[in-house]
PyMOL CGO cylinders between C-alpha atoms (Angstrom):
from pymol import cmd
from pymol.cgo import CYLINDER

trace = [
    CYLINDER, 68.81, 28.39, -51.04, 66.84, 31.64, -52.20, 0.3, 1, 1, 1, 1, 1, 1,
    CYLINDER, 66.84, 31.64, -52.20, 63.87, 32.22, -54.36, 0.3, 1, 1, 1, 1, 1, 1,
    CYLINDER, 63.87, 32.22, -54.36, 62.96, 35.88, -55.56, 0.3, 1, 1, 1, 1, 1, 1,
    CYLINDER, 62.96, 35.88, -55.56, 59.56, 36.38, -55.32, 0.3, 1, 1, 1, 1, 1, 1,
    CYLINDER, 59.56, 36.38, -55.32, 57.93, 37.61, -58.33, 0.3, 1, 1, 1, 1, 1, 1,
    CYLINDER, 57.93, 37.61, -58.33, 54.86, 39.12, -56.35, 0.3, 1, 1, 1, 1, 1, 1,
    CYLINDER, 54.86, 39.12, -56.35, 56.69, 40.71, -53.23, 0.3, 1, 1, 1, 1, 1, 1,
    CYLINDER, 56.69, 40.71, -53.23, 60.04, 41.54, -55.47, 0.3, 1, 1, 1, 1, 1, 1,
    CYLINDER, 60.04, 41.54, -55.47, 61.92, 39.97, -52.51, 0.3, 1, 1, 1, 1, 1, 1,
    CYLINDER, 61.92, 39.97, -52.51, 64.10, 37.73, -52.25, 0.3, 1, 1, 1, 1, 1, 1,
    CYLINDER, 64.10, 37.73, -52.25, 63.08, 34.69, -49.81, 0.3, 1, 1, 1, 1, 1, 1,
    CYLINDER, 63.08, 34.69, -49.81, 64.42, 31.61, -48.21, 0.3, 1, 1, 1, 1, 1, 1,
    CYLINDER, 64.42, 31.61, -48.21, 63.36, 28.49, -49.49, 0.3, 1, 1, 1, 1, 1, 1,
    CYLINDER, 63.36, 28.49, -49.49, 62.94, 27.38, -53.00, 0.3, 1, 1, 1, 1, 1, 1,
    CYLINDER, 62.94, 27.38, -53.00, 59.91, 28.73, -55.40, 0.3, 1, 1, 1, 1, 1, 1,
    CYLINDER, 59.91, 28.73, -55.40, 58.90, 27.47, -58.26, 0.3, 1, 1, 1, 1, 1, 1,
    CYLINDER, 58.90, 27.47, -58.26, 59.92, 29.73, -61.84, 0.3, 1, 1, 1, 1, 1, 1,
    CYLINDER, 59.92, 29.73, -61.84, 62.23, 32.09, -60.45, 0.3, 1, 1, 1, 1, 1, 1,
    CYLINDER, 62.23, 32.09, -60.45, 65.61, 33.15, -59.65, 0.3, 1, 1, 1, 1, 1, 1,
    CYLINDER, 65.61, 33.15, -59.65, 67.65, 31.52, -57.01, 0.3, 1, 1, 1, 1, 1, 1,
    CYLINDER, 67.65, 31.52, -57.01, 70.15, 32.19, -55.07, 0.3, 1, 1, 1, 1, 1, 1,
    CYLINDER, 70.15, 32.19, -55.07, 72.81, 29.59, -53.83, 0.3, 1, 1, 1, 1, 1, 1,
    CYLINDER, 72.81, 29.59, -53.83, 75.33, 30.14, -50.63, 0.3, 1, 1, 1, 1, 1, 1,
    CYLINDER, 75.33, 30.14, -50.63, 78.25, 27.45, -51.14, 0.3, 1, 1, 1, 1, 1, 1,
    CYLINDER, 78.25, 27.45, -51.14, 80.17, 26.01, -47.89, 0.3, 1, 1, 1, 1, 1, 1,
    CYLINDER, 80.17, 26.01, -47.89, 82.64, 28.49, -48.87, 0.3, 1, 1, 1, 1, 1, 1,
    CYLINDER, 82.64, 28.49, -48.87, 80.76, 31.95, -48.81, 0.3, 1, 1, 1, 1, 1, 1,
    CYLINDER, 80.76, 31.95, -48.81, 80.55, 32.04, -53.01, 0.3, 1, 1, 1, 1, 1, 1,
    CYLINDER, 80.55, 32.04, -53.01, 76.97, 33.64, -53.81, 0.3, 1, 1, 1, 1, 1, 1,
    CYLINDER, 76.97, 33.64, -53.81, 75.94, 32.40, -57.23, 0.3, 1, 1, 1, 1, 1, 1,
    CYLINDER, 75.94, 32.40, -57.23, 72.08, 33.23, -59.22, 0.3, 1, 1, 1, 1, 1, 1,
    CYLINDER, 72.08, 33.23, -59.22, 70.68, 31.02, -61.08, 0.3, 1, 1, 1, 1, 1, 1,
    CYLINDER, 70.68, 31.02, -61.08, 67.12, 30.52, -63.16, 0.3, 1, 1, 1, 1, 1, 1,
    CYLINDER, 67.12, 30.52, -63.16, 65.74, 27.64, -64.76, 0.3, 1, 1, 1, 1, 1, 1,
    CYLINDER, 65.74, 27.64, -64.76, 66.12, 27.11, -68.17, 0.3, 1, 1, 1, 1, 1, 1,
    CYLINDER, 66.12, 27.11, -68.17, 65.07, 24.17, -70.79, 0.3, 1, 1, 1, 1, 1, 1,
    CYLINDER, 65.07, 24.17, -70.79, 64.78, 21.06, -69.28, 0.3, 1, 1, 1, 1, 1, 1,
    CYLINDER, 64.78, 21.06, -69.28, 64.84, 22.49, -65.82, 0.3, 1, 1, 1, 1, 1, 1,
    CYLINDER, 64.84, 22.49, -65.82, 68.80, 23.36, -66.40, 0.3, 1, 1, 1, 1, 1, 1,
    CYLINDER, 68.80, 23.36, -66.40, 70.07, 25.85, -64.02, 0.3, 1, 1, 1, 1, 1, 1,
    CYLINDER, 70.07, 25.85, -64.02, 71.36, 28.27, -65.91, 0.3, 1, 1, 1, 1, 1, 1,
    CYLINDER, 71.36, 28.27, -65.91, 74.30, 30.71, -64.35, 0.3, 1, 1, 1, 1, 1, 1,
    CYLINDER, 74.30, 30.71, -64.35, 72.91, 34.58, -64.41, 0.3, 1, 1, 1, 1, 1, 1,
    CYLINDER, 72.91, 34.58, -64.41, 74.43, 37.60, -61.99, 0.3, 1, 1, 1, 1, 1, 1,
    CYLINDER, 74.43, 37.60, -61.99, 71.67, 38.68, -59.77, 0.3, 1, 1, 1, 1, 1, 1,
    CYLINDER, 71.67, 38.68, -59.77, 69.74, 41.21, -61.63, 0.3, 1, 1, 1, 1, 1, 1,
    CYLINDER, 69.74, 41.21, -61.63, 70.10, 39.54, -65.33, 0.3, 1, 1, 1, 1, 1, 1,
    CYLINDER, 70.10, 39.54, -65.33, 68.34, 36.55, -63.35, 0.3, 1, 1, 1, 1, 1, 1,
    CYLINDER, 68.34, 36.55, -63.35, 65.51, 38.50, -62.03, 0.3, 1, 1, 1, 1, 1, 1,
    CYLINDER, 65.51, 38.50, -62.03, 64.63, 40.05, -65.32, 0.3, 1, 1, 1, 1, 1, 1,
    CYLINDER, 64.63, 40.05, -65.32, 64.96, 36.27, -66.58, 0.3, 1, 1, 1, 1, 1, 1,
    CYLINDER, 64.96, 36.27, -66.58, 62.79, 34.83, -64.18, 0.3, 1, 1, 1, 1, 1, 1,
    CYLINDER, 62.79, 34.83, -64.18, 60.06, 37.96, -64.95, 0.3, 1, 1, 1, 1, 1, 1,
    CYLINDER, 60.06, 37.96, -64.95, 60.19, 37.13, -68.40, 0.3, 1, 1, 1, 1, 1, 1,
    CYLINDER, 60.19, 37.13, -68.40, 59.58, 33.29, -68.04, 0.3, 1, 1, 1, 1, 1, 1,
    CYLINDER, 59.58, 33.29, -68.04, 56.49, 33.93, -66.05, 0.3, 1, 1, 1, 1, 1, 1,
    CYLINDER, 56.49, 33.93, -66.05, 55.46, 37.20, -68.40, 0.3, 1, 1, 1, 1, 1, 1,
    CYLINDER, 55.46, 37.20, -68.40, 56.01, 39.78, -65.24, 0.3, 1, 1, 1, 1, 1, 1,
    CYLINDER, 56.01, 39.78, -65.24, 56.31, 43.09, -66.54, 0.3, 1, 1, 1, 1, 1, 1,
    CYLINDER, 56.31, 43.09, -66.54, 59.01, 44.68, -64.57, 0.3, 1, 1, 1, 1, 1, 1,
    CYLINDER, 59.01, 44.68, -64.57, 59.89, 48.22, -65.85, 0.3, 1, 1, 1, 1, 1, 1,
    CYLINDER, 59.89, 48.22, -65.85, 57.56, 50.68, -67.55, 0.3, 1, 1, 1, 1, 1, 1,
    CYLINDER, 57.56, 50.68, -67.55, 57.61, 53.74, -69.31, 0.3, 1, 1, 1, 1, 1, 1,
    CYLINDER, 57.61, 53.74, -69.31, 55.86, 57.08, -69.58, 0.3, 1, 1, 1, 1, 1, 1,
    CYLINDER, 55.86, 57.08, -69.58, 56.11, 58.61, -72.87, 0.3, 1, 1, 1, 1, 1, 1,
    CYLINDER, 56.11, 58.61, -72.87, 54.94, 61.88, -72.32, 0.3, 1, 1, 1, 1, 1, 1,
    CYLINDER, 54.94, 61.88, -72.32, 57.30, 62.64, -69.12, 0.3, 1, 1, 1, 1, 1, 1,
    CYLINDER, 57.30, 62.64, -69.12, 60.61, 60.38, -71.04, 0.3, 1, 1, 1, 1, 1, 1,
    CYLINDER, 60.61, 60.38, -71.04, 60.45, 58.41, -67.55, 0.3, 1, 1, 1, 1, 1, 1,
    CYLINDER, 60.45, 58.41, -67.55, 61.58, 54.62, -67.42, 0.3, 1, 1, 1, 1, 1, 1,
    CYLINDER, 61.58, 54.62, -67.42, 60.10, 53.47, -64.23, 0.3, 1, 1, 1, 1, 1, 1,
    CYLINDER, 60.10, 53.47, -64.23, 61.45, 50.69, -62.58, 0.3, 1, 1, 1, 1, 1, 1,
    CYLINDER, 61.45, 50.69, -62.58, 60.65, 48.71, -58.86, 0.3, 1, 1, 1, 1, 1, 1,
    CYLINDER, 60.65, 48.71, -58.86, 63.38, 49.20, -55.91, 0.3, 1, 1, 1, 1, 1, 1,
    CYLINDER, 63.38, 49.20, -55.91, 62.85, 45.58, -55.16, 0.3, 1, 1, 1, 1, 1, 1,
    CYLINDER, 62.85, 45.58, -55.16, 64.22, 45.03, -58.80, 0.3, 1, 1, 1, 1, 1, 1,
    CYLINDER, 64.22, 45.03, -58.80, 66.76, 47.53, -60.21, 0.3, 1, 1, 1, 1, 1, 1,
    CYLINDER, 66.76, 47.53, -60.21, 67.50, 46.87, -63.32, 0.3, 1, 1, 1, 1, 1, 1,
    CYLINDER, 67.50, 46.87, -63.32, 70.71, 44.56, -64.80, 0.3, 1, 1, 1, 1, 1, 1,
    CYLINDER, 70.71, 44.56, -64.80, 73.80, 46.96, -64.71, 0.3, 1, 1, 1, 1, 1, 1,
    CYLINDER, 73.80, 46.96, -64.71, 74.51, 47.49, -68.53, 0.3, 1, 1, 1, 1, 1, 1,
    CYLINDER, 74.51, 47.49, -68.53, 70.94, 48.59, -68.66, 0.3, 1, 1, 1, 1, 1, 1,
    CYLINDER, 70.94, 48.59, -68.66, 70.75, 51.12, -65.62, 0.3, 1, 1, 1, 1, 1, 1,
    CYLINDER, 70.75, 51.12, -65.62, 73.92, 52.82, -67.06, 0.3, 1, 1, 1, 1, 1, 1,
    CYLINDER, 73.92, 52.82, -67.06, 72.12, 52.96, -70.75, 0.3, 1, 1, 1, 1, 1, 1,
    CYLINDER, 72.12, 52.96, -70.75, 68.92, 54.62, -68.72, 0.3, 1, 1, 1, 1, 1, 1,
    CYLINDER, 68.92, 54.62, -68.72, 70.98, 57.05, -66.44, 0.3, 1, 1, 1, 1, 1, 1,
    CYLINDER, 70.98, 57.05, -66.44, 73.02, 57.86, -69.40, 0.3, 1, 1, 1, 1, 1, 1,
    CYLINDER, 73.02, 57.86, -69.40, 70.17, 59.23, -71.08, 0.3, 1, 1, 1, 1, 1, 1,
    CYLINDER, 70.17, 59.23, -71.08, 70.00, 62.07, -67.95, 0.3, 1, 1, 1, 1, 1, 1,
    CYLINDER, 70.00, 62.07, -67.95, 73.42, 61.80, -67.45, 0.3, 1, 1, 1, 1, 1, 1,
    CYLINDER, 73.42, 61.80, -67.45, 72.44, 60.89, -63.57, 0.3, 1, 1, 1, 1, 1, 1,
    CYLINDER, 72.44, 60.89, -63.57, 71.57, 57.61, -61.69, 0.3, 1, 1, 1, 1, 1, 1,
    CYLINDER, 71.57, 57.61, -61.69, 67.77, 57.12, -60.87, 0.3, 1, 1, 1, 1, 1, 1,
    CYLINDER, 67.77, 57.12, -60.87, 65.97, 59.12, -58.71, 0.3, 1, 1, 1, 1, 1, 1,
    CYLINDER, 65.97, 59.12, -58.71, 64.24, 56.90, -55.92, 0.3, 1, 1, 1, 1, 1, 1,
    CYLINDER, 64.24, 56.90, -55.92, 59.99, 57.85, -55.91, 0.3, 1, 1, 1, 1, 1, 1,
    CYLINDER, 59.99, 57.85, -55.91, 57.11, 56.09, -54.13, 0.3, 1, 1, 1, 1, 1, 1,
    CYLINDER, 57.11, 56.09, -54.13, 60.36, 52.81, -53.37, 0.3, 1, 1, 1, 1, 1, 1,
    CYLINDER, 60.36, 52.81, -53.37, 60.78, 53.13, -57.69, 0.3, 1, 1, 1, 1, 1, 1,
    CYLINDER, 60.78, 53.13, -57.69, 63.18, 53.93, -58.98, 0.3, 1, 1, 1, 1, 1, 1,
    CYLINDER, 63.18, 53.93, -58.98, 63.04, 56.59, -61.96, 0.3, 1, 1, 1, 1, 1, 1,
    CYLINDER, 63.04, 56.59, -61.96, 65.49, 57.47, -64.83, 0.3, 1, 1, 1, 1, 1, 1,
    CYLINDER, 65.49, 57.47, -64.83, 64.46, 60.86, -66.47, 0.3, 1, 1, 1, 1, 1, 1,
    CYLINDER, 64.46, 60.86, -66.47, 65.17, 61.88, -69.93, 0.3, 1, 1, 1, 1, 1, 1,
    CYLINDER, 65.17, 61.88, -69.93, 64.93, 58.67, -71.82, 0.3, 1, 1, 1, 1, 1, 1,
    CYLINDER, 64.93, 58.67, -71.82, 63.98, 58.59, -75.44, 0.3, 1, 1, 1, 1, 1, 1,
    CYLINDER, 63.98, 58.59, -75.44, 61.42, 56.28, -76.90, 0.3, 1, 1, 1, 1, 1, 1,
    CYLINDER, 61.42, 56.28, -76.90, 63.69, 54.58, -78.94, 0.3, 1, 1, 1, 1, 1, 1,
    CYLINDER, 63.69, 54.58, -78.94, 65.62, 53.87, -76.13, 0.3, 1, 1, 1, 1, 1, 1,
    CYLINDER, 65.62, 53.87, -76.13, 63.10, 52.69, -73.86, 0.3, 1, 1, 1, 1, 1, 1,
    CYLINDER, 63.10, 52.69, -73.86, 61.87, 50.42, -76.38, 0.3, 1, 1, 1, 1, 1, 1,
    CYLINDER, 61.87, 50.42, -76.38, 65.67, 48.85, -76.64, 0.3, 1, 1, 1, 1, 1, 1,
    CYLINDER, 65.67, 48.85, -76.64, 65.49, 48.33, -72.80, 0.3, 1, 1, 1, 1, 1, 1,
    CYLINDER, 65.49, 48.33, -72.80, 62.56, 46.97, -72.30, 0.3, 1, 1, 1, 1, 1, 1,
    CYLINDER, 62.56, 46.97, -72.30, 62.95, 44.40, -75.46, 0.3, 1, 1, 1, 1, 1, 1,
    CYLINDER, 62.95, 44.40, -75.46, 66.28, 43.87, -73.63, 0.3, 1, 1, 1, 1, 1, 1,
    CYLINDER, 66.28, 43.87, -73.63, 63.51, 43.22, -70.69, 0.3, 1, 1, 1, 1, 1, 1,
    CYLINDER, 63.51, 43.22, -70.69, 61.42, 40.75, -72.42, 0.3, 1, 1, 1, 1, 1, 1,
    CYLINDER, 61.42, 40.75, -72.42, 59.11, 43.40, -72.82, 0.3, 1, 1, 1, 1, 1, 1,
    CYLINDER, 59.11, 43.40, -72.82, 56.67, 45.31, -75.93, 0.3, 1, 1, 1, 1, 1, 1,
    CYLINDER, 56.67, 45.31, -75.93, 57.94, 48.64, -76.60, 0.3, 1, 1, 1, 1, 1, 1,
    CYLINDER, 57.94, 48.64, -76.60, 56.01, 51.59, -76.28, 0.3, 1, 1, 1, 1, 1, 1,
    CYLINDER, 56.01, 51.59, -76.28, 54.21, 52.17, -79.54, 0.3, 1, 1, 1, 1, 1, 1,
    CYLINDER, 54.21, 52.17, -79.54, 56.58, 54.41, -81.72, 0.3, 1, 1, 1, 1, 1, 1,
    CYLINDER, 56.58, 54.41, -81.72, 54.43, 57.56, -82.27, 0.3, 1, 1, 1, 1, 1, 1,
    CYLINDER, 54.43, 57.56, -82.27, 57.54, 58.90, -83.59, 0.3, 1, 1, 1, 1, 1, 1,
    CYLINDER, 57.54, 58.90, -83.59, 57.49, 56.88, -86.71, 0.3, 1, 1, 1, 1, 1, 1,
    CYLINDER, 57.49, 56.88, -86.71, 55.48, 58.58, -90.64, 0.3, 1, 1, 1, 1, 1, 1,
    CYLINDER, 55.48, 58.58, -90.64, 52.29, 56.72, -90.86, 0.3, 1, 1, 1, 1, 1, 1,
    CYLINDER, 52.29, 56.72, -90.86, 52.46, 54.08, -92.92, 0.3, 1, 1, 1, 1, 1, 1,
    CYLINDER, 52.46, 54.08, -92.92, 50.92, 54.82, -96.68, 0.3, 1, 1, 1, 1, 1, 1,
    CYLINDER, 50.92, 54.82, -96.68, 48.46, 52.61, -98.81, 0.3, 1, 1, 1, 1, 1, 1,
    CYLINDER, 48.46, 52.61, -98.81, 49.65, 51.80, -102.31, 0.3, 1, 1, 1, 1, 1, 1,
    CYLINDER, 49.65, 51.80, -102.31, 47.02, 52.93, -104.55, 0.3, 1, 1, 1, 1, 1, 1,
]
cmd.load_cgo(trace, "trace")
């Protein structure tokens, strides 16, 4: 049994409390899990059980820079694969890897704020949005 460590972004032997895991059956099969209600295991692929575990224990995974359109997210934990291809789809490229992060240019706000709701995460304040209006 694995645990992925939510301070290292690794993924470890032995079991942690709160995270992902990582099972090896007698027969090779490599299944994720993360704990649910009632301590269920709950069945995840890898990365959709990383971003799980980092939004039970309120770890803030990706982030976002507004003024440069740049989702930013750690090498240790790439995002789930329906979400990278929404990101890179925004440059029309995968992510570039900077400082062991990796980057996907050219994402909208809007966007960025889907993904990282989809993350567990606020949204970038939408700056884009008319100022709200008093009635009077």
């Amino acid at each position: 049994m694995r645990s992925f460590d939510l301070r290292t972004l690794r993924w470890v032997d032995g079991l942690l409390p709160d995270t992902a895991y990582e099972y090896r059956s007698r027969h090779g099969g490599l299944r994720h899990y993360v704990r649910g209600p009632r301590h269920a295991l709950l069945p995840l692929d890898r990365r959709r059980a990383v971003y799980a575990a980092a939004h039970i224990n309120r770890v803030a995974l990706l982030s976002y820079d507004e003024g440069a359109r740049r989702l930013i997210v750690p090498m240790g934990a790439p995002l789930p694969e329906a979400m990278a291809r929404a990101a890179a789809a925004c440059s029309g490229a995968p992510a570039a890897l900077e400082d062991n992060r990796l980057v996907y240019g050219g994402v909208p706000p809007a966007v960025a704020g889907v993904l990282m709701l989809a993350a567990g995460l606020r949204p970038p304040e939408p700056h884009w949005l008319p100022e709200e209006r008093s009635a009077g």
